[in-house]
N, C-alpha and C positions, 0 to 999 in steps of 0.2 A: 537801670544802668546809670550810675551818678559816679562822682570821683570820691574814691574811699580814704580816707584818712586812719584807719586803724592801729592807731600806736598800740591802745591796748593787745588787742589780737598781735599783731605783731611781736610784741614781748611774750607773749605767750607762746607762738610758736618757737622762740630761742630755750623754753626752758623745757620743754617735750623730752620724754625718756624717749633713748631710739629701740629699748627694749619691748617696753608696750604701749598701748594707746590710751591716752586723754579722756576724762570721763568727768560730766558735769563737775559742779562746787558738790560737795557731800550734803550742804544742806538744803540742795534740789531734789535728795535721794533719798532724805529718810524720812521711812513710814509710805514710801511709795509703791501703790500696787501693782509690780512689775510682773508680768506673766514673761514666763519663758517657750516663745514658742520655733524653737531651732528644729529644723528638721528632722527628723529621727528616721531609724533605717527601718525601708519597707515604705516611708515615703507617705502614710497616710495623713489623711487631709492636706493632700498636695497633689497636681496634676498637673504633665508637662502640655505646654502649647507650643506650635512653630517648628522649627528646623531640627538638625540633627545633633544636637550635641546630649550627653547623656549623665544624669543624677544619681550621686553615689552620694553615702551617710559613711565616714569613717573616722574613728577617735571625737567622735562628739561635733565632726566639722560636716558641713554639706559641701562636696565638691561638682562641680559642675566642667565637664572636659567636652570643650570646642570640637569641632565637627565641619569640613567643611560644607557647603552651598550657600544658597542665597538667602536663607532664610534665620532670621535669628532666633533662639529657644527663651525658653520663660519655665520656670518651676513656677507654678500659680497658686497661692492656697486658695482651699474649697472656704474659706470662710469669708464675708465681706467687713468690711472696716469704715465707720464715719469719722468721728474725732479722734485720733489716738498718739500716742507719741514713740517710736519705737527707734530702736539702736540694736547696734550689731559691727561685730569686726570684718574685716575682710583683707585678704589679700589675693590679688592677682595676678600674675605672668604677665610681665615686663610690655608686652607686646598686644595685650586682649582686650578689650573695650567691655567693662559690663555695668551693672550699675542694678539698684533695688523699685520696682513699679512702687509707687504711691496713691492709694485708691484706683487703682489698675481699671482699665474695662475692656470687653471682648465681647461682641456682638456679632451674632452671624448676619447680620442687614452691615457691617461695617466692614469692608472690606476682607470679605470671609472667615470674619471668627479673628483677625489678628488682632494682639493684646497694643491699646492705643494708651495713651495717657500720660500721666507726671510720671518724669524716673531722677530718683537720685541719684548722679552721672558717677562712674569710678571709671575715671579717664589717664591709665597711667603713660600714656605720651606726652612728648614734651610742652605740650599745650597745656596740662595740668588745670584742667577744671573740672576734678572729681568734688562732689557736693555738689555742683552746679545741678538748674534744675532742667529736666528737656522737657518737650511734651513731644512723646512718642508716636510717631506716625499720626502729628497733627499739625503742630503750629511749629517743630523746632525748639528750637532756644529759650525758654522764658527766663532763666538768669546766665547767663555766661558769667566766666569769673575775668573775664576782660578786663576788669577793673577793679579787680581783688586780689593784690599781692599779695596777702598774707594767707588767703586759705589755698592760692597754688602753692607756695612756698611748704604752707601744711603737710600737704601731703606726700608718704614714705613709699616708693617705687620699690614693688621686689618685697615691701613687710606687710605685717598686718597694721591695716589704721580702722579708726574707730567712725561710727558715724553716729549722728544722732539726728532725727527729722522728726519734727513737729507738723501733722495736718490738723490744725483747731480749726472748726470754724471754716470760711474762707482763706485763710493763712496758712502757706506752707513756710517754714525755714529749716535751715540744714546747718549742719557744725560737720567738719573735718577733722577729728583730733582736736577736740577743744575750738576750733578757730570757727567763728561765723562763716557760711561761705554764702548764704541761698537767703532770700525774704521777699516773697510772691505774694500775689493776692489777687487769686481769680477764684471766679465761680460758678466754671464748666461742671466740676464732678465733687458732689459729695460725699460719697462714698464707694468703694470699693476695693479690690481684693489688692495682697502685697504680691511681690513676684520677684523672683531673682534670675537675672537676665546672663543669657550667653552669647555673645556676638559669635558668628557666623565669619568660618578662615577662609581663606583659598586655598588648594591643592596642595600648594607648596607649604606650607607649614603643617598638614597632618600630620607628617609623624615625629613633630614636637608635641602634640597633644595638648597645649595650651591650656591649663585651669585657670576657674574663679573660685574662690575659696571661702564659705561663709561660717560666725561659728558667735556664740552668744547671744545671738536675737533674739529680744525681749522687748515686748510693749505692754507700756500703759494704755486701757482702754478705758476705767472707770474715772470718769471725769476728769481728762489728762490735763485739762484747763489749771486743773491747782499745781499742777507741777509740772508748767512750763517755765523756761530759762526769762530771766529777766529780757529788758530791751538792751540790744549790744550794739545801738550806733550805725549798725550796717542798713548804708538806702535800700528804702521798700520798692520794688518793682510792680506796678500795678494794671493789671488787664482788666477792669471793671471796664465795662465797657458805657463812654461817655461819663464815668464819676471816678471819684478821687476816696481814697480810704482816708483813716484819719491820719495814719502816718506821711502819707501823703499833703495833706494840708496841713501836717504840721515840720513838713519840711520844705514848703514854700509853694508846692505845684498849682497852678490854675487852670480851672479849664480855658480854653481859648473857645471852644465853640462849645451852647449848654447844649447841643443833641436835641435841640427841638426848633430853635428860630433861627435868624441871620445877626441876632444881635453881637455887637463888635468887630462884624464885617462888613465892606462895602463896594463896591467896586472902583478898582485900582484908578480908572480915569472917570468916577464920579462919585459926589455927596451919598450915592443913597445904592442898596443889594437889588445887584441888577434885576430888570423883573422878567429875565428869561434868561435859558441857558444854564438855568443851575435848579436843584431839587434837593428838597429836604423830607424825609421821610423814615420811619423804621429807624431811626438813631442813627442815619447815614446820609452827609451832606455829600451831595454827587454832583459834579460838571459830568450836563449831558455830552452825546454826539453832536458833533456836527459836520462840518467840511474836512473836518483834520489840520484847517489853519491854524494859527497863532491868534487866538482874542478875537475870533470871528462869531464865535456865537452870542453868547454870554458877557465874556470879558474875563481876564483876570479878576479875582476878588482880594481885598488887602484887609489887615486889622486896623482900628482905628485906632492904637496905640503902635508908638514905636519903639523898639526894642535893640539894647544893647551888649551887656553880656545876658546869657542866657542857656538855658538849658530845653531845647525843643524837642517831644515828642508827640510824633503822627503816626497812622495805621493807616494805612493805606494797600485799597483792593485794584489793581489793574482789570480792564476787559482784555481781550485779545487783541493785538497790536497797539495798544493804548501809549499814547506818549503825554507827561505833564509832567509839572515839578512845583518843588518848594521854594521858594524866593527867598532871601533874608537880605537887609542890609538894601532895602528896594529902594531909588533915587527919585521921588515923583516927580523931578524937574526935568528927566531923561524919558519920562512917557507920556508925552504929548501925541505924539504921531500916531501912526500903523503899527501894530503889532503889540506882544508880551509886554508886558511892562520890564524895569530894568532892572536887576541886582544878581546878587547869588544865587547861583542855581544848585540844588537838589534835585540830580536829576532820576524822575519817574519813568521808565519803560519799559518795554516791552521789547527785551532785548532778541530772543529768538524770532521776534516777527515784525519790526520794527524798523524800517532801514534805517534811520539814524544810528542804533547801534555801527554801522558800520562805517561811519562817517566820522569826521571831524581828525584828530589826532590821536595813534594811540589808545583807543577806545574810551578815550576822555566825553563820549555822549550817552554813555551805555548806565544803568539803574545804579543809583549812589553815588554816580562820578558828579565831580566840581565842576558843572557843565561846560563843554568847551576848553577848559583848562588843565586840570587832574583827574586823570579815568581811577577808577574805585580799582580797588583791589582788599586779598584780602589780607589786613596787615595783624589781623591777633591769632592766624593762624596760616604761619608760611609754609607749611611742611606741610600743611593740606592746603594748596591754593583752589582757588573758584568762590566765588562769593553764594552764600544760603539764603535762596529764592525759592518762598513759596510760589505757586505757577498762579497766571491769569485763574481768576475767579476765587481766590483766596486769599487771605489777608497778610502783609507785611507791615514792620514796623522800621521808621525812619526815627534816627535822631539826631539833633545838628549842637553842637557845644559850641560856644563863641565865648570866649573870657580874654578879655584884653584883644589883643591881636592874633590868637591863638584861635584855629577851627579844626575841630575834627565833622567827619561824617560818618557814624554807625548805622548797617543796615542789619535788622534781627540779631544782635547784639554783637554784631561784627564789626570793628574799625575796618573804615575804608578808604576814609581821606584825611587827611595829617597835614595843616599848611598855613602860614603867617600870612594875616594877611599884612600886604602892604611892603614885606621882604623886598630884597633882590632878585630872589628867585620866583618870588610870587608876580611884582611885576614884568618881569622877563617873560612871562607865563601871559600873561596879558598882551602885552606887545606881537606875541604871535596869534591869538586869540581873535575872532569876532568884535572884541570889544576894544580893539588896538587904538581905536580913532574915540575911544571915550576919555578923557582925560580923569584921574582918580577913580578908575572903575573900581568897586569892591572895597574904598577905602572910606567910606561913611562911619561916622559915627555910633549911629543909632540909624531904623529904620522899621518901617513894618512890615511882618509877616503876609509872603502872599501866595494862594494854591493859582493855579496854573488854568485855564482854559487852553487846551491846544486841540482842542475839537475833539474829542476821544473821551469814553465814559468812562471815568476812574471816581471809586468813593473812597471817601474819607469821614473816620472815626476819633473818637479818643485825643482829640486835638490838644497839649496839655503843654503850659511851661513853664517856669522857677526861673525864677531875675536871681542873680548872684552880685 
């Protein structure tokens, strides 16, 4: 999730036929060994998984017509897939959610047989983050197009658009109609089957019949590596867990924790990594339990650098009722005393079990809110409000943008907090606040990053930031 600059992409989407869909430079195509494998009727090497919706082959297209219940459908092919690069047109009904599995998996030890995994999203609501990438009844979101004007813009509501997705290697990326939309880099699944996906209607819309509509799919399997799309600029999003790809390090990220020691942290009210109340283990630094105080076990931990504009990403796992947070902009002259040390808070919890959720203003203390000041909400998708929380014992991803006086807070690729600091209205926001009686709260310069002791077991992974 980084801020996109895509002029190129941009131009490109103004020059798009509204007749048909966008297809690599030509001399990505020639001599390339493209298998065509579109469905054909009678459906073989293909099998449905999931819900009720039903697979028809007509004029050369796969149609796929919605069904209601709770359960979503999948056309799955019998065949599995490691590296390959495959495209395909589609259009969908205005109103349908569907999108293509990429190395798909289905286990019956996995939540009985359901199809989990990367899907290239085809999201025609006004949200518009088709390409985008999910992981299917796992992690959620691994690229929202949040931050990619040009590949929502891309995409034609109501026509046929084109897709293109690249699994090399660890590397996934996606194209919309010629435009970049997707650039991941995890290395949960190597391999596995494609799938074309039917979301699942309610009652009330069966007898529109709802289709998804598929028609040219064709992938390179034989060493799709030589005809992949060059680099188009678009930030890499990386799940390597505790490491950094090379895209990555070559557009400025560091680890802030290496996954093995306490080196670059120390504790907030001392020289040296507290020597209790915190554990390192398994690629996961964890603030134990304790009392559920504020800085009673352990202590807050801080970096020994301090930090000014920036781009921060954490992952972070809650226990059940867990409360802690991320600091930034931390004041060490304001943490002499009892308790937390002082700055901005990213706030961590455990909002279903947690009474502080219920407290403060406004739900200004609840996961991702500006603690005590602006409760989170979810502002890259108003039509769908609630914010996308994986549950206690599973992992989420926090990230905090500070440039100039400007802050957002993203949780799982969701904006959720948008605010100057140092405003009018920011300090206004303060004056009613906990921190009314701090004079320049939240207005520092620069500061160091700090994770939270508030007695409660929360880990953290992937700790990672870019200076701008």
């Amino acid at each position: 999730m980084k801020v996109h600059t895509l002029a190129a992409a941009a131009l490109l989407v103004t020059t798009l036929s509204t007749a048909g869909a966008a297809r690599p430079p030509q001399s990505r195509q020639q001599g390339a060994p493209w298998r065509d494998v579109t469905p054909r009727a009678g459906l073989a090497g293909w099998h449905k998984v999931g819900g009720n919706a039903t697979y028809d082959v007509a004029g050369g297209e796969l149609i796929g017509r919605a069904e209601p219940g709770k359960t979503n459908s999948w056309l799955v092919s019998d065949a599995q897939y490691g590296d390959f690069i495959v495209e395909f047109d589609t259009k969908t009904d205005p109103a349908l959610n569907s999108g293509m599995m990429i190395r798909g998996q289905s286990r019956p030890d996995y939540r009985n047989g359901v199809v989990f995994g990367y899907q290239a999203e085809i999201d025609p609501s006004k949200r518009a983050w088709s390409a985008g990438l999910y992981d299917e009844q796992r992690r959620q979101w691994l690229y929202t197009l949040g931050r990619n004007e040009a590949a929502r813009r891309a995409f034609r509501p109501g026509d046929w658009n084109h897709y293109r997705v690249e699994a090399i290697g660890n590397r996934l990326r996606t194209w919309i109609n010629g435009v970049p939309a997707a650039d991941v880099v995890d290395d949960m699944d190597a391999r596995g089957f494609i799938a074309f996906q039917v979301h699942a209607i309610p009652d009330a819309d069966a007898a529109r019949h709802p289709e998804a509509r598929f028609r040219n799919v064709r992938m390179i399997t034989d060493r799709p590596a030589r005809y992949a799309m060059p680099a188009t600029g678009l930030p890499e999003q990386g799940w390597l867990s505790n490491r950094l790809s090379d895209s990555e390090r070559k557009a400025g990220w560091k680890l802030l924790w290496d996954g093995r020691t306490s080196a670059g942290w120390k504790a907030a009210k001392g020289s040296a990594f507290p020597s209790k109340g915190w554990a390192i283990g398994n690629g996961v630094l964890s603030v134990e339990a304790g009392n559920g105080g504020e800085s009673t076990n352990g202590g807050d931990i801080v970096t020994t650098r301090e930090y000014k504009d920036f781009e921060l990403s954490v992952d972070f796992r809650l226990t059940e009722g867990a409360n802690s947070g991320v600091k930034y902009f931390v004041d060490p002259t304001l943490s002499k005393g009892e308790g937390s040390a002082i700055g901005l808070e990213y706030q961590l919890l455990d909002d279903a079990r947690h009474p502080d959720a219920k407290r403060g203003r406004d739900g200004n203390r609840t996961l991702g809110s500006l603690y005590d000041l602006i409760p989170a909400r979810n502002l890259s998708d108003p039509d769908s409000p609630g914010k996308r929380i994986n549950p206690p014992g599973e992992w989420n991803r926090a990230v905090i943008i500070s440039r100039g006086r400007h802050v957002e807070h993203w949780l799982n690729g969701f904006k959720v907090v948008d605010y100057e600091r140092g405003s009018p209205a920011f300090r206004a926001l303060v004056a009613q606040s906990k921190y009314a009686k701090l004079p320049g709260f939240g207005e520092r310069p620069q500061g160091p990053i700090l994770l939270q002791d508030h007695g409660d077991r929360v880990d953290f992974r992937s700790i990672k930031i870019r200076e701008f």
